[in-house]
ZAMARGU-4260 file (C-alpha; in steps of 0.2 Angstrom, whole numbers, plus 5000, padded with zeros to 4 digits):
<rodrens>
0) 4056/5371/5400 | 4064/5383/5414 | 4050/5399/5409 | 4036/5387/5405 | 4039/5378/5424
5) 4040/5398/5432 | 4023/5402/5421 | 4016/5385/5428 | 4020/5391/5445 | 4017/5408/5443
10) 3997/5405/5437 | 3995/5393/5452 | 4002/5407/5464 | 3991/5419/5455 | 3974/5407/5455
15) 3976/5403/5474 | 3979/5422/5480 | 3966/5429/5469 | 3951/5438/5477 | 3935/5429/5473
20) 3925/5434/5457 | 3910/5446/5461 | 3894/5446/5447 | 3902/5461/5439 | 3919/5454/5435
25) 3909/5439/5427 | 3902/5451/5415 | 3916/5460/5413 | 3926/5444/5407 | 3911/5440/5396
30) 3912/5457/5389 | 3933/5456/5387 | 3932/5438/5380 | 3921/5445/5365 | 3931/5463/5362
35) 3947/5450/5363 | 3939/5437/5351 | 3933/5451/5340 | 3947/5461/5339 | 3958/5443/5335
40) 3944/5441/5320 | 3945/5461/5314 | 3964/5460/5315 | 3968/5441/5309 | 3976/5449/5291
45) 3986/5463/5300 | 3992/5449/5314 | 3996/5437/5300 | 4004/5450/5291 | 4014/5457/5304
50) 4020/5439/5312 | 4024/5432/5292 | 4037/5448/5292 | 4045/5443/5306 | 4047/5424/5300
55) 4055/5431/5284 | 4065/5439/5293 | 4069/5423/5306 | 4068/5436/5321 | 4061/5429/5339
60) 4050/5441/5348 | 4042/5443/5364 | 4030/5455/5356 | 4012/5449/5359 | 3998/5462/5353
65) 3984/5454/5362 | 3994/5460/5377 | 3981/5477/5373 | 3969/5463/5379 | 3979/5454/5393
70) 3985/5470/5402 | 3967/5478/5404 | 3962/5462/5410 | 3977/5457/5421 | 3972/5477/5428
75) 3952/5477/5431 | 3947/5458/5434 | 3954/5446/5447 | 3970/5436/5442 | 3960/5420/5440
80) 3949/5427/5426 | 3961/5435/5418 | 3972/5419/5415 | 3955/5411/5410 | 3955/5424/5396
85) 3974/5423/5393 | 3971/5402/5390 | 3956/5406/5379 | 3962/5419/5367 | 3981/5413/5367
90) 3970/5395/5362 | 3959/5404/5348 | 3974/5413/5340 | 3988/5397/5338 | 3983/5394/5321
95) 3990/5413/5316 | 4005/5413/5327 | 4013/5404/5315 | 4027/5394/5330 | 4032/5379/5337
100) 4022/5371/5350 | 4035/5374/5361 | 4038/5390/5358 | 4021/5395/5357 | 4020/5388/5377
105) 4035/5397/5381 | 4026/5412/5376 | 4011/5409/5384 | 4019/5408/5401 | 4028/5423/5400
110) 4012/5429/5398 | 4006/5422/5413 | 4019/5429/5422 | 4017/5445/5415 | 3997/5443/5420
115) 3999/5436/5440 | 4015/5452/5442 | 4003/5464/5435 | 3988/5460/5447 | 4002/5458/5460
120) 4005/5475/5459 | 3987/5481/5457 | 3983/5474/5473 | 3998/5480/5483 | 3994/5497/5477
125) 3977/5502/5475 | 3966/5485/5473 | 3948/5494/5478 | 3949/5506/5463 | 3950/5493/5452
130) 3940/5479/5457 | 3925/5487/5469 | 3909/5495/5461 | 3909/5513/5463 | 3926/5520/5469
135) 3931/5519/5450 | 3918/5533/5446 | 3929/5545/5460 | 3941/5557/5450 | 3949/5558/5464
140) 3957/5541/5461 | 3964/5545/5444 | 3981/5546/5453 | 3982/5530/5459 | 3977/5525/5442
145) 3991/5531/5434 | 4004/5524/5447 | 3995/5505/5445 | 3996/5509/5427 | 4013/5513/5424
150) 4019/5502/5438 | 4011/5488/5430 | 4016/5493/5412 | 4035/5491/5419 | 4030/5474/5426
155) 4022/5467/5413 | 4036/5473/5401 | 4049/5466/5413 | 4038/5449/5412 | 4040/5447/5394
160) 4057/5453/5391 | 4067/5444/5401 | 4064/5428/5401 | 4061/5428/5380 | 4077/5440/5383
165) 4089/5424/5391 | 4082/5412/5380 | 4088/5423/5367 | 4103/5425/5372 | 4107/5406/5376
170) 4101/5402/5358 | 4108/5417/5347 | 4124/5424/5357 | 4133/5410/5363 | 4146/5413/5378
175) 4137/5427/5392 | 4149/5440/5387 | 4145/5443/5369 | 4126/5446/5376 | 4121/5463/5370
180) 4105/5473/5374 | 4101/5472/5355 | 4101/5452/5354 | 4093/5448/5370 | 4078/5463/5373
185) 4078/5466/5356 | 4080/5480/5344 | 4073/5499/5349 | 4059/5498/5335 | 4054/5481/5345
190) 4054/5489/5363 | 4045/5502/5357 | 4030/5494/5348 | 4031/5486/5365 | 4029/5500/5377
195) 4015/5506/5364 | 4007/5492/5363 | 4006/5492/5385 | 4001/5509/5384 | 3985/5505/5374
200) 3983/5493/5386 | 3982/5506/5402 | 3971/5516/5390 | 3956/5503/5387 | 3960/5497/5406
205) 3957/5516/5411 | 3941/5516/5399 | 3934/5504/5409 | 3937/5510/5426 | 3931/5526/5421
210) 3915/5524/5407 | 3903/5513/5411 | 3910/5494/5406 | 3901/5490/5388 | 3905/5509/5381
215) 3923/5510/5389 | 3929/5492/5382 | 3919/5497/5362 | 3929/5510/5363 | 3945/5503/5367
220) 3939/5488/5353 | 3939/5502/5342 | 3959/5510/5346 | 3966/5491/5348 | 3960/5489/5329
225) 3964/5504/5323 | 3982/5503/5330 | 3984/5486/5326 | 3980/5488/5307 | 3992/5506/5307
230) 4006/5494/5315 | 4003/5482/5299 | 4003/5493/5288 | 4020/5502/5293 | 4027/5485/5291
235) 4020/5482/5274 | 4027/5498/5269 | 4043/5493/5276 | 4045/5477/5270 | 4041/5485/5253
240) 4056/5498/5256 | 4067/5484/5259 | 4063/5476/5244 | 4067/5490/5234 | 4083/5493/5242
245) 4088/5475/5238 | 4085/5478/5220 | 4092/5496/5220 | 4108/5486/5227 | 4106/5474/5214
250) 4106/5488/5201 | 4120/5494/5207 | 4131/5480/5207 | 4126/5477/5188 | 4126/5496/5184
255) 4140/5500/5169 | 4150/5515/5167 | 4156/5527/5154 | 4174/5524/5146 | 4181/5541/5148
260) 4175/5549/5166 | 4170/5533/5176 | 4153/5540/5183 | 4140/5529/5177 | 4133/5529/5160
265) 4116/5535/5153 | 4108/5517/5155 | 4117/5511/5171 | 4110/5530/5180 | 4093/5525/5173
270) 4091/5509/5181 | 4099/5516/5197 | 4089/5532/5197 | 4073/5527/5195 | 4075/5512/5209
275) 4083/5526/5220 | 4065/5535/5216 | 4056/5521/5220 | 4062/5518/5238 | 4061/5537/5242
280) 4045/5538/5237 | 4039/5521/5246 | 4048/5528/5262 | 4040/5547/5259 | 4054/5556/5256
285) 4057/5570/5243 | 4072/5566/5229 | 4083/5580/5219 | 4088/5578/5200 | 4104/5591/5196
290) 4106/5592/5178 | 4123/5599/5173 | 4131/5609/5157 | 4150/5612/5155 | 4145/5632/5149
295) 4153/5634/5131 | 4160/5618/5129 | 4163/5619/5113 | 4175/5634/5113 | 4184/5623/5127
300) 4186/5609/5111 | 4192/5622/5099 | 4203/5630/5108 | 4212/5615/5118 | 4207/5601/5105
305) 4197/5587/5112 | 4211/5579/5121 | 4211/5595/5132 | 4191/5594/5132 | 4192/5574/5140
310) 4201/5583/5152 | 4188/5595/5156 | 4176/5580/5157 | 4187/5570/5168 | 4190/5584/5180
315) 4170/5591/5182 | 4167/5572/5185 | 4182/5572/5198 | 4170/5587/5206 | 4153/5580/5205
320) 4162/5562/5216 | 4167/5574/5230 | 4154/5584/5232 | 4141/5571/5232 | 4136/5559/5247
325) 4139/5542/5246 | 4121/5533/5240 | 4120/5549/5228 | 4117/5543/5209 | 4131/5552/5198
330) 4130/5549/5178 | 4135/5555/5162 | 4120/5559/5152 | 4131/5562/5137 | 4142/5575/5128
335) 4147/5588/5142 | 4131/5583/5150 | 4130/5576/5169 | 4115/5570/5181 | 4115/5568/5200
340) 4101/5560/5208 | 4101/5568/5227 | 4089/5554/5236 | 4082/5560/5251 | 4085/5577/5249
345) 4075/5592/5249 | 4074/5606/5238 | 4084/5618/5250 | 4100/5604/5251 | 4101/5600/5234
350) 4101/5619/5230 | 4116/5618/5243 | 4125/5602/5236 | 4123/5612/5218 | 4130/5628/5222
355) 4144/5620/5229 | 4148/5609/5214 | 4145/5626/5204 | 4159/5635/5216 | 4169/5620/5216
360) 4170/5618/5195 | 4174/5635/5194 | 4189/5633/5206 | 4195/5621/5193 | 4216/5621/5191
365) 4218/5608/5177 | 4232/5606/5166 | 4230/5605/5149 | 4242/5605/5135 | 4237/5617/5121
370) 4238/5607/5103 | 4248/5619/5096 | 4265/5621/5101 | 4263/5607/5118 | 4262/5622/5128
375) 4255/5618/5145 | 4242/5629/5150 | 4230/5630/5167 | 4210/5632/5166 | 4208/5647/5176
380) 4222/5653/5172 | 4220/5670/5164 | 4216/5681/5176 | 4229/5674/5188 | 4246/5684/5190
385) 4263/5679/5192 | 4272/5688/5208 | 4281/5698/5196 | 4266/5705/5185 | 4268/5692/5171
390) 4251/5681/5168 | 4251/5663/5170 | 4241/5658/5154 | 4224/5664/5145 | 4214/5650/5148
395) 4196/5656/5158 | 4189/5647/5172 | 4179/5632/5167 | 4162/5631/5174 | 4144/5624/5171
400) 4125/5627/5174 | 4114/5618/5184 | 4095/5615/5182 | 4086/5607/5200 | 4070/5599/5199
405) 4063/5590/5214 | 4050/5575/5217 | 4037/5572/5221 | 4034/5589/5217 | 4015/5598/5224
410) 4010/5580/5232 | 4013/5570/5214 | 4022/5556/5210 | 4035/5560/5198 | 4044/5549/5187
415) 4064/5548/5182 | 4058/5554/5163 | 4048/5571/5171 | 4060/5574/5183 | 4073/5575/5168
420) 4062/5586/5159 | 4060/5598/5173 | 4078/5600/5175 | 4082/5603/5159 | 4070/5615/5157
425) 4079/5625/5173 | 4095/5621/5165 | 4090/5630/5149 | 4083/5646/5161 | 4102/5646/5169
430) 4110/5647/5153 | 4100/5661/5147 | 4102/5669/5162 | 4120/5671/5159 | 4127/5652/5162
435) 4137/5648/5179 | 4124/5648/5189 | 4109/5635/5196 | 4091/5638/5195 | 4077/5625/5200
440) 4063/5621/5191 | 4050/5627/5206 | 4057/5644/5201 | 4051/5644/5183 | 4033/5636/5191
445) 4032/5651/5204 | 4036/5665/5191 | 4038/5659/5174 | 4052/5664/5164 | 4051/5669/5147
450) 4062/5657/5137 | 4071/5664/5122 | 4086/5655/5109 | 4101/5659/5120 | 4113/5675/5115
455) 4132/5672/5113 | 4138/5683/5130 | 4154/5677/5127 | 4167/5680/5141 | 4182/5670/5134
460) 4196/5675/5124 | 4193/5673/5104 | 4173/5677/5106 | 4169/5661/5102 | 4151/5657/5101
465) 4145/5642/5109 | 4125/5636/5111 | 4119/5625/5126
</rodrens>
């Protein structure tokens, strides 16, 4: 009641200090009501759209978008016809607003306000640029245009927010000192959609001023449109990413997990991967796949018995939780075989993050006891000395191959299956190269490799032969 009685008073202080309505303005409110009315038909989906997100999301806003409208107005006619056209259009676009009677008069006064503070301002600095024929066509006047446009761009923000910003406050935050910024003006994404949507308004004012009347406001029609339908469409996209997360989260709380190292198994990765995919590529961002390889594994089972291997297992897996980032996917794909899905990552980091699970393997200390004899041995050991000369034990350094593969890769989407395939491909180059070290699948695209059965370049005591 307290904002709809100050918009009440406001538009009658407005109406009575106005300056008269000359021919020109009348055709310039004939030509504003139909840009506003058109662009209210042109963007009733995106409006809709845009204003059913925020009811979903039970969020109050002081964010109007026919303000584009109301702040040109408020700038080039005299107050009284521009509250005729706030009355009109505000009438015309109730049935899309989507709130209360009550709230939807509340809103409508801050409006008003905003309009009578904004040709407050106008006529205090520079009325004649504005409202006389001919003294708009002077460039040298684009100076006072730009301190009536910002000046009123801070007003008519100032209008809005603060009174939408304490009836916030009084409804959401209880006592005044738990009143934040964030509850009362809104969030920053709110306040900026704001100041662009103000900004857009000084722009079609401007066009006005300076083109003659019926090209300046089709043009500015044209950008209120075109921004209007951008803004919906970056909260479809959003809303979509949102959704994805939700079910990513619901993945994850349902995921299951392998027996022995604890990362996830091959079916809860899956379903965590490929809904991880999903939300990068609905928000645009590139995701990494990292496959892995224990190099020689099976000399690590003969020669320390599976028991010994677990540990192995158990120990890589120990690595790949450190290194990674939280919201990374880590799973055991089977046997010595591990995937991490890097999401928003590029090429270049998940290099990075591979390299140092590479480094980090190989700087494995384990302790394993040998199934002959119980003798306690140390991975890494061998080429380790005691102070007096004596070696430690003979067991090498444990350490794996990594293959990279990136999506979406050359603009394309890319599924968890491809990605999977890319990176194994990689992993098989890094084996044949030599094992321990990590090649990406961009590489083999670039310069192809020439892929051959893997040779036995055994390093390891015994000289046993292992294959990938």
């Amino acid at each position: 009641m307290v904002i709809d009685l100050i918009g009440a008073v406001a538009g009658g202080l407005g109406w009575h200090f106005s300056s008269t309505p000359q021919p020109r303005h009348w055709v310039l409110f004939g030509l504003f009501l139909a840009a506003a009315l058109g662009y209210t038909r042109l963007t009733k989906v995106a409006e809709g759209r845009r204003r059913a997100d925020r009811l979903d999301r039970k969020r109050v806003e002081h964010i109007d978008l026919t303000s584009i409208w109301f702040g040109a107005a408020a700038l080039v006619l005299p107050t009284t016809l521009a509250l005729v056209l706030v009355v009109i259009v505000r009438a015309h676009r109730y049935r899309i607003a989507r709130k209360p009677p009550g709230i939807w008069i509340s809103t409508t006064a801050t409006i008003v306000l905003a309009v009578v503070g904004v040709g407050a301002v106008r006529d205090l600095i520079d009325p004649a640029t504005w409202l006389v024929d001919g003294a708009a066509r002077d460039l040298a006047t684009t100076g006072k245009v730009t301190a009536v446009v910002v000046a009123a761009g801070v007003v008519y923000f100032a209008a809005e927010a603060i009174p939408i910003g304490i009836y916030r406050g009084i409804r959401f935050c209880g006592p005044a000192r738990s009143w934040t910024l964030y509850k009362t003006l809104g969030s920053r994404k709110d306040n900026l959609l704001e100041a662009r949507t103000l900004l857009i308004a000084g722009v079609n004012a401007a066009a006005v001023v300076f083109l003659p009347p019926g090209l300046g406001l089709v043009l500015a029609l044209g950008l209120a449109v075109r921004e209007t339908r951008s803004i919906a469409r970056d909260i479809a996209k959003q809303a979509e990413i949102e959704h994805l997360r939700a079910e990513l989260a619901k993945a994850t709380a349902r995921a299951e997990t392998d027996h022995l190292t604890g990362l996830y198994n091959r079916r809860g990765f899956e379903e965590l991967a490929d809904a991880a995919l999903k939300v990068d590529h609905a928000a645009g961002h590139t995701s990494v796949l990292l496959m892995l390889d224990i190099d020689r594994f099976k000399w690590w089972n003969s020669e320390i018995g599976h028991d010994g291997g677990d540990k192995v297992l158990v120990a890589v897996a120990d690595v790949l939780r450190k290194q990674t980032r939280n919201g990374d996917v880590v799973g055991r794909w089977g046997g010595e075989e591990d995937l991490v899905l890097l999401p928003d990552t590029t090429e270049r980091e998940g290099r990075e993050i591979a390299n140092r699970i590479r480094v980090a393997v190989s700087q494995l200390r384990t302790q394993v006891r040998m199934p002959v004899g119980g003798k306690i041995e140390y991975l890494g050991s061998a080429a380790e000395q005691h102070e007096d000369g004596r070696k430690r034990g003979d067991l090498p350094k444990c350490t794996v191959s990594i293959g990279v593969a990136v999506a979406p890769a050359h603009g394309m989407t890319t599924t968890l299956e491809q990605l999977r395939q890319e990176a194994d491909r990689a992993l098989f180059v890094a084996k044949d190269a030599g094992r321990d070290r990590v090649v990406a699948y961009s590489e083999l695209v670039k310069t192809p490799v020439p892929i051959h059965e893997p040779q036995d370049h055994t390093i390891v005591p015994n000289d046993a032969a292992t294959l990938h």
